[in-house]
Wavefront OBJ file of the C-alpha trace (Angstrom):
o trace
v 1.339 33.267 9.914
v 3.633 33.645 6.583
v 7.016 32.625 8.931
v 5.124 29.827 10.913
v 4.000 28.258 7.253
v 7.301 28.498 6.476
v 9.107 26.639 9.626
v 6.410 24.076 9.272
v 8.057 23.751 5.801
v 11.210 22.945 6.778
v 10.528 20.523 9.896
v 8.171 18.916 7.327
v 11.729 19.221 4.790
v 13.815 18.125 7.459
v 11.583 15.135 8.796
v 11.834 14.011 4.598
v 15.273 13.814 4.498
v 16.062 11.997 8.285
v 13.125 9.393 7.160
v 15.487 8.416 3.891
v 18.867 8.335 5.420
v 18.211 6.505 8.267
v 15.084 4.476 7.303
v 15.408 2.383 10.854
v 14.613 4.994 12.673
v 11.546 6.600 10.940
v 9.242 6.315 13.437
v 11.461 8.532 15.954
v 11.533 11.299 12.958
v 8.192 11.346 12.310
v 6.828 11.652 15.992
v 9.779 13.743 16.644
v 8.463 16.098 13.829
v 4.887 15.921 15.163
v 5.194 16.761 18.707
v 7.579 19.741 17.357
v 4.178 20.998 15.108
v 1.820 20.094 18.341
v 3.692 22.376 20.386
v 3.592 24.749 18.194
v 0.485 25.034 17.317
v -0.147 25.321 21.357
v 2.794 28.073 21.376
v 0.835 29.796 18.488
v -2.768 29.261 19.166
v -4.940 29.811 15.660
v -1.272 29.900 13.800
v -0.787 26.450 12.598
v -4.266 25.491 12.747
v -6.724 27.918 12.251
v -9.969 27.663 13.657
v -9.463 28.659 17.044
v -7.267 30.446 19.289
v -7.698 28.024 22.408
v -4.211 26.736 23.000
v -5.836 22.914 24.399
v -7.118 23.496 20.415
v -3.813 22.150 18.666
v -3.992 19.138 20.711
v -7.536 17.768 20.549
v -7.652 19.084 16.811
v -4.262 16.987 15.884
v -5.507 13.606 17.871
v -8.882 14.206 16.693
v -9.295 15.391 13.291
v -6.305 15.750 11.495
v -5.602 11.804 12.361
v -7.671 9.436 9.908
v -8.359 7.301 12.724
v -11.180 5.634 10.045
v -7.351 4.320 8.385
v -5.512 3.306 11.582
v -8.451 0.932 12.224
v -9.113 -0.491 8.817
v -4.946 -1.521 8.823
v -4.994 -2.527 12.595
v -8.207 -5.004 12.109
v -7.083 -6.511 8.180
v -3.525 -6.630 9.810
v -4.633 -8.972 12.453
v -6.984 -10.986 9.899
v -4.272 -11.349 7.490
v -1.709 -12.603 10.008
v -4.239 -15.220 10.923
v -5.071 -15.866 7.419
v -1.792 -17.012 6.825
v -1.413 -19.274 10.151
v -4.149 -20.816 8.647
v -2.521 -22.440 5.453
v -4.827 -21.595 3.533
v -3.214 -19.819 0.886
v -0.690 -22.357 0.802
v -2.778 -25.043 0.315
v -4.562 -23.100 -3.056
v -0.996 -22.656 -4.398
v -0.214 -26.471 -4.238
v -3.233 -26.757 -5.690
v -2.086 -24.444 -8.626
v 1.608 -26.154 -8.918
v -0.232 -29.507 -9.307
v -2.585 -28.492 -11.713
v -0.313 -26.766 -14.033
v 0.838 -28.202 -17.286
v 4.674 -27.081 -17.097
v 6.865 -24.682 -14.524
v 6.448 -21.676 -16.368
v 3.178 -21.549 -15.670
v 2.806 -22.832 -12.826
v 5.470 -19.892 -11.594
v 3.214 -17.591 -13.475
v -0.290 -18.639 -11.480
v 1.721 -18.328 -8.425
v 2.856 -14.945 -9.112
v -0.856 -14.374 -10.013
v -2.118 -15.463 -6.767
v 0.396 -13.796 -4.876
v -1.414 -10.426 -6.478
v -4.673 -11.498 -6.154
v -3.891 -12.058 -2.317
v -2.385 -8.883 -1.715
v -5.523 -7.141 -3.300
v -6.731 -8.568 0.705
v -3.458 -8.934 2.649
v -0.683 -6.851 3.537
v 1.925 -6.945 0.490
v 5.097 -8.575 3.107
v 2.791 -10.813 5.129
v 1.582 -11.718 1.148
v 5.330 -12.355 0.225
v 6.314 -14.189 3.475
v 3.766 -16.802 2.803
v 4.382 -17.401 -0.754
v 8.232 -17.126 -0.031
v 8.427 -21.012 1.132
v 6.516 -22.184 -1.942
v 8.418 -20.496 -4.509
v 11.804 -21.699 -2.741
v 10.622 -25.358 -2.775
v 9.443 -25.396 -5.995
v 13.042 -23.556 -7.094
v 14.984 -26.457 -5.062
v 12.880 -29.192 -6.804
v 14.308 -27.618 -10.164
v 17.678 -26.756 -8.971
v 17.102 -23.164 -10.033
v 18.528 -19.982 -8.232
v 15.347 -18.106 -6.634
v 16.181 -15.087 -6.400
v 13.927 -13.455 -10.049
v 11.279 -15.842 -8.760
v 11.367 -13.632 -5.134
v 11.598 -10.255 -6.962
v 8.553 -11.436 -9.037
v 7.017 -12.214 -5.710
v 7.363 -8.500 -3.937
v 6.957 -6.781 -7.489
v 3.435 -8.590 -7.642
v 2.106 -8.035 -4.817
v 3.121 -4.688 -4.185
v 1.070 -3.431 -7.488
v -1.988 -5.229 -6.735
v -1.955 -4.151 -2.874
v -3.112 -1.008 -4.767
v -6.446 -2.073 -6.274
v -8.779 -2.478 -3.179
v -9.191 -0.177 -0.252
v -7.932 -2.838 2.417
v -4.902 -3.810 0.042
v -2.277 -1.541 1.128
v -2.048 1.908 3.122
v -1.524 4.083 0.053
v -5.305 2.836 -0.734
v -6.242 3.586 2.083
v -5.247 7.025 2.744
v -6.590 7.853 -0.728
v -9.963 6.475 0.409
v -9.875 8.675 3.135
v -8.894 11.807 0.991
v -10.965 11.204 -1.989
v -14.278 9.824 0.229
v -14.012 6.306 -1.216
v -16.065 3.281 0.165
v -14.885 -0.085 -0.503
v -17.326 -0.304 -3.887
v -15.784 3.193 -5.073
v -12.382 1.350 -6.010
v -14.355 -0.867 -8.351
v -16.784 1.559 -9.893
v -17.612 5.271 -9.766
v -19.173 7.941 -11.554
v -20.053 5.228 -13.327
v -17.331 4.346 -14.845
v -14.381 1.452 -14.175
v -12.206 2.423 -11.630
v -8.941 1.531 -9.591
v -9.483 -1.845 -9.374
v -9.743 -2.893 -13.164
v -7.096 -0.015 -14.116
v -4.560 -1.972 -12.050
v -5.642 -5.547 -13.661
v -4.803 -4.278 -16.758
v -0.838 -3.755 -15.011
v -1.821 -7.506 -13.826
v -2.963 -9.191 -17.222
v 0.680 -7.472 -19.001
v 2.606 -8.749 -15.758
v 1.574 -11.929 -15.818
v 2.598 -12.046 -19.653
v 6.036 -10.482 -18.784
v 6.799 -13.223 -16.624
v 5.904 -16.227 -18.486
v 7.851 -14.947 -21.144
v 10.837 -14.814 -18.592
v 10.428 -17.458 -17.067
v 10.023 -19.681 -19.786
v 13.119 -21.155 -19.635
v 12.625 -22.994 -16.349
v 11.695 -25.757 -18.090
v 8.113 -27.430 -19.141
v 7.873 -30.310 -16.983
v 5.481 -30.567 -14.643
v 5.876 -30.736 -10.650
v 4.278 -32.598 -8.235
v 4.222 -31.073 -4.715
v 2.792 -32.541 -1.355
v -0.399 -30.228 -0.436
v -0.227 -28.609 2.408
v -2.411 -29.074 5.559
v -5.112 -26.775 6.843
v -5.348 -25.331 10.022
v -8.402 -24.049 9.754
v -10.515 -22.692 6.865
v -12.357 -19.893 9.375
v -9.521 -17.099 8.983
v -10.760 -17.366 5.282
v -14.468 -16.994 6.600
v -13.460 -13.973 8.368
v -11.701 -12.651 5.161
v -14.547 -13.234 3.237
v -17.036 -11.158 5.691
v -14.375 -8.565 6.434
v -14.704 -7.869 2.429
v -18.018 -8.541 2.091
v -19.043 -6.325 5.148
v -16.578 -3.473 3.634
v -18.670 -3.704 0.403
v -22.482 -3.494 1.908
v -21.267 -0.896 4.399
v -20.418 1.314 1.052
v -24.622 1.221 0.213
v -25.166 2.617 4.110
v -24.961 6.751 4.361
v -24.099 7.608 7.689
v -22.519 10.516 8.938
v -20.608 8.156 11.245
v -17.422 8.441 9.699
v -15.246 5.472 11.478
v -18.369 2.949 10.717
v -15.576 0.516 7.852
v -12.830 1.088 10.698
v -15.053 -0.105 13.554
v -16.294 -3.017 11.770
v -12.800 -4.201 10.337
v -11.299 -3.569 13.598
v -13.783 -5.661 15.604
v -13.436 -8.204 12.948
v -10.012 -8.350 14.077
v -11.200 -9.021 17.524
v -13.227 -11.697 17.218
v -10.270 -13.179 14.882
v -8.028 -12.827 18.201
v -10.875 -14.191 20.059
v -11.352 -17.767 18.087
v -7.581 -17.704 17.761
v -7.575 -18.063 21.381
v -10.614 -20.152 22.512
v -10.559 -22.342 19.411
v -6.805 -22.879 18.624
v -6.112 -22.980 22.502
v -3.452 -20.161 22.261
v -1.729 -18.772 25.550
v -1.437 -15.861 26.648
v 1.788 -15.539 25.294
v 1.057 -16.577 22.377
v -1.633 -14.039 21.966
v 0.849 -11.334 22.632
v 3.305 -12.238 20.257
v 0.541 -12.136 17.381
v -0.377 -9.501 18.659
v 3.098 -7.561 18.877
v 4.371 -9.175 15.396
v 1.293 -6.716 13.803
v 3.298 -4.013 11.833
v 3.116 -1.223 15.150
v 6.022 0.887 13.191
v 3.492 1.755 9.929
v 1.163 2.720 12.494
v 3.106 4.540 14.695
v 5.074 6.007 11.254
v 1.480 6.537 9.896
v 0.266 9.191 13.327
v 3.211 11.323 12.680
v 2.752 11.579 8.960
v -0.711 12.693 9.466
v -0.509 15.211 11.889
v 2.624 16.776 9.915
v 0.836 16.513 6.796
v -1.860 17.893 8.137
v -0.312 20.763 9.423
v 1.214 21.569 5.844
v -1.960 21.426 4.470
v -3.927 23.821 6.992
v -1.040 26.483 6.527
v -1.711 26.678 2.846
v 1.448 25.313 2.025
v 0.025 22.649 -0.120
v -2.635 25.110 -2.156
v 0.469 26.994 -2.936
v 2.546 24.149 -4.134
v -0.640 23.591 -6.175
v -0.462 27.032 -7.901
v 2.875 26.489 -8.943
v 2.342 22.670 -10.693
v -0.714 24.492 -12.370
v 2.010 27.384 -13.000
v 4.679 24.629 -15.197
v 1.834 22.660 -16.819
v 0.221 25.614 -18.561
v -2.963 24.345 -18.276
v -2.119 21.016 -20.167
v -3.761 18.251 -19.300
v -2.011 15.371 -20.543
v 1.677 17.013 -19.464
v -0.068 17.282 -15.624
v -0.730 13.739 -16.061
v 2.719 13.007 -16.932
v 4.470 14.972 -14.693
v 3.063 13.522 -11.874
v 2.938 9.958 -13.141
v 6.574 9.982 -13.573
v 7.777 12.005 -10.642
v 5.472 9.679 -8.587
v 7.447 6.589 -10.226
v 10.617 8.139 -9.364
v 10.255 9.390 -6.078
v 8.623 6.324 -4.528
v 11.639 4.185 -6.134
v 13.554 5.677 -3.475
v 11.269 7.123 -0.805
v 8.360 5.434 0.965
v 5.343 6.050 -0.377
v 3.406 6.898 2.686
v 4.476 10.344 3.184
v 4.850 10.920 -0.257
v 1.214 10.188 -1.057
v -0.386 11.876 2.098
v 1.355 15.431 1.175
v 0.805 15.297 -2.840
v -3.244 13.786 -2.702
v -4.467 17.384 -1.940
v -1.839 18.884 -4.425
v -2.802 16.488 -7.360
v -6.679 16.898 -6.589
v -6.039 20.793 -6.361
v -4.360 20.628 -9.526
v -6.883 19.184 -11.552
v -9.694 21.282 -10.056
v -7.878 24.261 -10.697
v -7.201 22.987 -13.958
v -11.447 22.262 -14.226
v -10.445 18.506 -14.973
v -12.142 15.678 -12.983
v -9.709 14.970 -10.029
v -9.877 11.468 -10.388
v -7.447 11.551 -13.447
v -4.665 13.118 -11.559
v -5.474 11.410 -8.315
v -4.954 8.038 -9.758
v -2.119 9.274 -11.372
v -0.911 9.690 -8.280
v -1.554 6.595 -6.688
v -0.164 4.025 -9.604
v 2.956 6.206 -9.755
v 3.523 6.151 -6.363
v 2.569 2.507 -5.533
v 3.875 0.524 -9.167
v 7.403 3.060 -8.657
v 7.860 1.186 -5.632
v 9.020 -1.819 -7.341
v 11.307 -0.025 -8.915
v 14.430 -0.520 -6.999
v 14.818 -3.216 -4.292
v 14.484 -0.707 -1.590
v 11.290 1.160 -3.077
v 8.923 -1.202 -1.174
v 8.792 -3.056 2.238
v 7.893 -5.975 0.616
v 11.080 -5.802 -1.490
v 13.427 -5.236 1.450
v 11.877 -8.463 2.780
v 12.196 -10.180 -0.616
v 15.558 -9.335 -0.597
v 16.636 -10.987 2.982
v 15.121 -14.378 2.051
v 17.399 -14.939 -1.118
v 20.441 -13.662 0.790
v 19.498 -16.068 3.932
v 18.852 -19.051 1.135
v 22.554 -18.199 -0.246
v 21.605 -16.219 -3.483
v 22.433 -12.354 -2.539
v 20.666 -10.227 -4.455
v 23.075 -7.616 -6.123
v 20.945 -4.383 -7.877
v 21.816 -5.371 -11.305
v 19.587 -8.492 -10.460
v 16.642 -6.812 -9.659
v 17.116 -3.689 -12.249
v 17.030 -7.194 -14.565
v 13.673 -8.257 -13.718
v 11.672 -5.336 -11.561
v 12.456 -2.217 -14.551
v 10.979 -3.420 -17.423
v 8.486 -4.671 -15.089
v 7.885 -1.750 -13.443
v 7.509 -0.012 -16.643
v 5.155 -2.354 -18.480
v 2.702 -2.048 -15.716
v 3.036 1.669 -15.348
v 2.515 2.572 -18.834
v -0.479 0.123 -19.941
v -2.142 1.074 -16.218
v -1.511 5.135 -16.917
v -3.225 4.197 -20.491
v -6.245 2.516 -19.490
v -6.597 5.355 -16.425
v -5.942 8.350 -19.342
v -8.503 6.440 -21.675
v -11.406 5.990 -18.642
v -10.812 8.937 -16.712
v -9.616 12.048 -19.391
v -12.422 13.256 -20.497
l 1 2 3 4 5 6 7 8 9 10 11 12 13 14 15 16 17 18 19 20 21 22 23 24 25 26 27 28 29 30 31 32 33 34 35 36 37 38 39 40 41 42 43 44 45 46 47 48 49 50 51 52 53 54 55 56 57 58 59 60 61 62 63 64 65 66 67 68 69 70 71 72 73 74 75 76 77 78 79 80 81 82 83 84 85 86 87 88 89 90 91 92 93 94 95 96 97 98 99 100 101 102 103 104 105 106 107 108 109 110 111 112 113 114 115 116 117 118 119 120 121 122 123 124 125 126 127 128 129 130 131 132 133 134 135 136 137 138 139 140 141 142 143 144 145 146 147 148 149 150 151 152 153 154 155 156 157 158 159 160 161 162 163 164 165 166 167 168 169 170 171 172 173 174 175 176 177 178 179 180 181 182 183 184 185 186 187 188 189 190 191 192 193 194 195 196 197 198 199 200 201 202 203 204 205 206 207 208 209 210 211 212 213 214 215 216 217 218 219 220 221 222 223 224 225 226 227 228 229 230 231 232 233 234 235 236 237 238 239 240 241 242 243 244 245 246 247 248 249 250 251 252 253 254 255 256 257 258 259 260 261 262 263 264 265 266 267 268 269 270 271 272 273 274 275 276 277 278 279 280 281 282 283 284 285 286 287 288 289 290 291 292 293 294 295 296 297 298 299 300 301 302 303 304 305 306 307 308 309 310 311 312 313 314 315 316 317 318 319 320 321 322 323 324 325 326 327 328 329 330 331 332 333 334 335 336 337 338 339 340 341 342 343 344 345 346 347 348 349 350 351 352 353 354 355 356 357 358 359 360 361 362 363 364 365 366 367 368 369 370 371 372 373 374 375 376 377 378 379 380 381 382 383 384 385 386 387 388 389 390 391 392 393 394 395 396 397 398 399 400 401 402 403 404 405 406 407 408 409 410 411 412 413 414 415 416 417 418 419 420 421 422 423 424 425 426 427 428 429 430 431 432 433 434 435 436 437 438 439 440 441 442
């Protein structure tokens, strides 16, 4: 068992280290590393994971259990919603509405930054960032201004507030699944605040950082053309999909893919009036459905099962022991150690992985320590998610960020986004770890 733990260790090491050099080909590393620990576990019946020492075991245990399947479905069905969303033109249409209504450019480029956040609390942080791209680039042509700050402001935005909802982003997600948290859990629990207003605070100091900043695009006031709606039912569906999420929290069920089911057949009946009531071919249908973002989930199944595997060895109560080991049962250096290691790591790495393997290790951690798990927990999840915008490749949604400048003629050189996204990055870190310390310490 001790030498099994112990390979598992370093295909989970080796797996790491692939996944950041050659970040195209993630998916192939991950599945890669998760048929290795299947076949394994079959080799080794009872080894890998214990519980039984039927070979067919490892198999139906890895598809079955170990996979959050509750996840896959909550991304696959608010994936499709969101893409739809966006056809719709709706969200452009509420920012035109916010350009016109604004006294001066700054803040105008301040309530746009603001509603790019408070749309990827719903929507998936690039799909957010694609459809605010084209409105931030106009409204940077009309004032002859290079766009490139206004695009990091864009994927810095909408990356932290992807973080406050359980439908925002996948980190959420897989700490919903971890922790046991229903959509209303992000807003309140134990009664007290939680998630949701910890991360506003990051938005309320953002959203002063950046009118600061950009203050010197100028105070007159632009007129812009509002854009026509599709179709206001995408919204509709939005609207139920949260709405839905938040009165199946009050429902106790042991049925534990019940907020999957319903966003993913939310989805479907998206597809469905996309195709009877927009009059969408087949073809058409297919490329919607094929533009989803297949490589998270894909990346996502091989994370899991990995993970998992880790986890069922021991590997991860051990790691545990020794973080418990360095903080000498201090509470507020366990906070900061993983706050800041979070931040750092996921400025680099993708936060997926990271997250999955350290949710069990930070919630150890602060039972072991007799503290309430939440503190270290969220720890965990602002580091890991606000670290992201750290450096232009912490975050998909800054990748993306990045190729619209450089296809609009402004490449974006590190120094540019080190300019804006640091002190950013830090702001929203530091009053967000304050508020969570001040709710959640004691």
């Amino acid at each position: 068992m001790q030498a099994l733990k112990y390979v598992v260790l370093a295909i989970a090491i080796l797996m790491y280290l692939l996944v950041i050099l050659f970040q195209e080909k993630k998916v192939w590393f991950t599945s890669c590393a998760a048929l290795i620990v299947i076949i394994l576990g079959i080799i080794f019946p009872g080894r890998i994971f214990p519980g039984s020492s039927t070979r067919i075991y490892a198999f139906t245990h890895s598809f079955f259990q170990i996979i959050n399947w509750n996840v896959i479905m909550i991304y696959l069905g608010s994936m499709t919603i969101a893409a739809l969303f966006l056809y719709s033109n709706v969200p452009a249409r509420i920012a035109d509405g916010i350009i016109s209504s604004s006294k001066n450019t700054g803040i105008a480029i301040v309530f746009i930054l603001a509603m790019t956040g408070i749309i990827s609390i719903f929507v998936e942080n690039v799909a957010t960032v694609l459809v605010m791209a084209p409105i931030a680039l106009a409204l940077c042509k009309k004032l002859d201004k290079n766009p490139t700050y206004f695009m990091i402001g864009l994927a810095v935005m909408s990356n932290m507030e992807g973080t406050a909802t359980l439908v925002g982003d996948p980190p959420s997600m897989i700490f919903a699944a971890y922790a046991g948290y229903n959509f209303n859990n992000f807003f309140f629990h134990q009664g007290r605040l939680s998630i949701f207003f910890i991360i506003q605070a990051g938005l309320i100091v953002g959203c002063i950082y950046f009118y600061f900043f950009f203050a010197k695009f100028g105070k007159q006031k632009i007129d812009v053309e509002k854009t026509p709606v599709i179709s206001w039912v995408p919204f509709i569906i939005l609207i139920v999909m949260i709405a839905g999420l938040a009165g199946v929290s009050f429902i106790n069920t042991d049925f534990a893919y019940l907020s999957g089911l319903y966003v993913f057949v939310l989805g479907l009946v998206s597809i469905v009036w996309y195709r009877v009531s927009q009059k969408k071919s087949g073809s058409e249908i297919k490329e919607l459905i094929t533009g989803l973002d297949w490589e998270t989930i894909f990346f996502l199944l091989g994370i899991f099962i990995v993970v998992g595997a880790i986890q069922e060895t021991g590997l991860l109560e051990d790691f545990a022991g020794f973080l418990a080991g360095v903080c000498g049962g201090s509470k507020l250096l366990g906070f900061m150690i993983i706050l800041i290691v979070s931040v750092a790591i996921s400025g680099f790495v993708d936060n997926v992985p990271y997250i999955i393997a350290m949710l069990p290790v930070a919630g150890s951690l602060a039972v072991n320590m007799g503290l309430n798990k939440e503190l270290f927990m969220f720890a965990l999840l602002i580091g890991s998610c606000l670290g992201g915008n750290l450096t232009p490749f912490g975050a998909s949604a800054n990748v993306v960020s990045m190729g619209i400048v450089k296809k609009e003629g402004y490449p974006m050189k590190f120094g540019d986004w080190l300019k804006v996204a640091a002190p950013f990055t830090v702001l929203t870190t530091a009053v967000s770890a304050l508020v969570l310390w001040l709710l959640w310490s004691r």
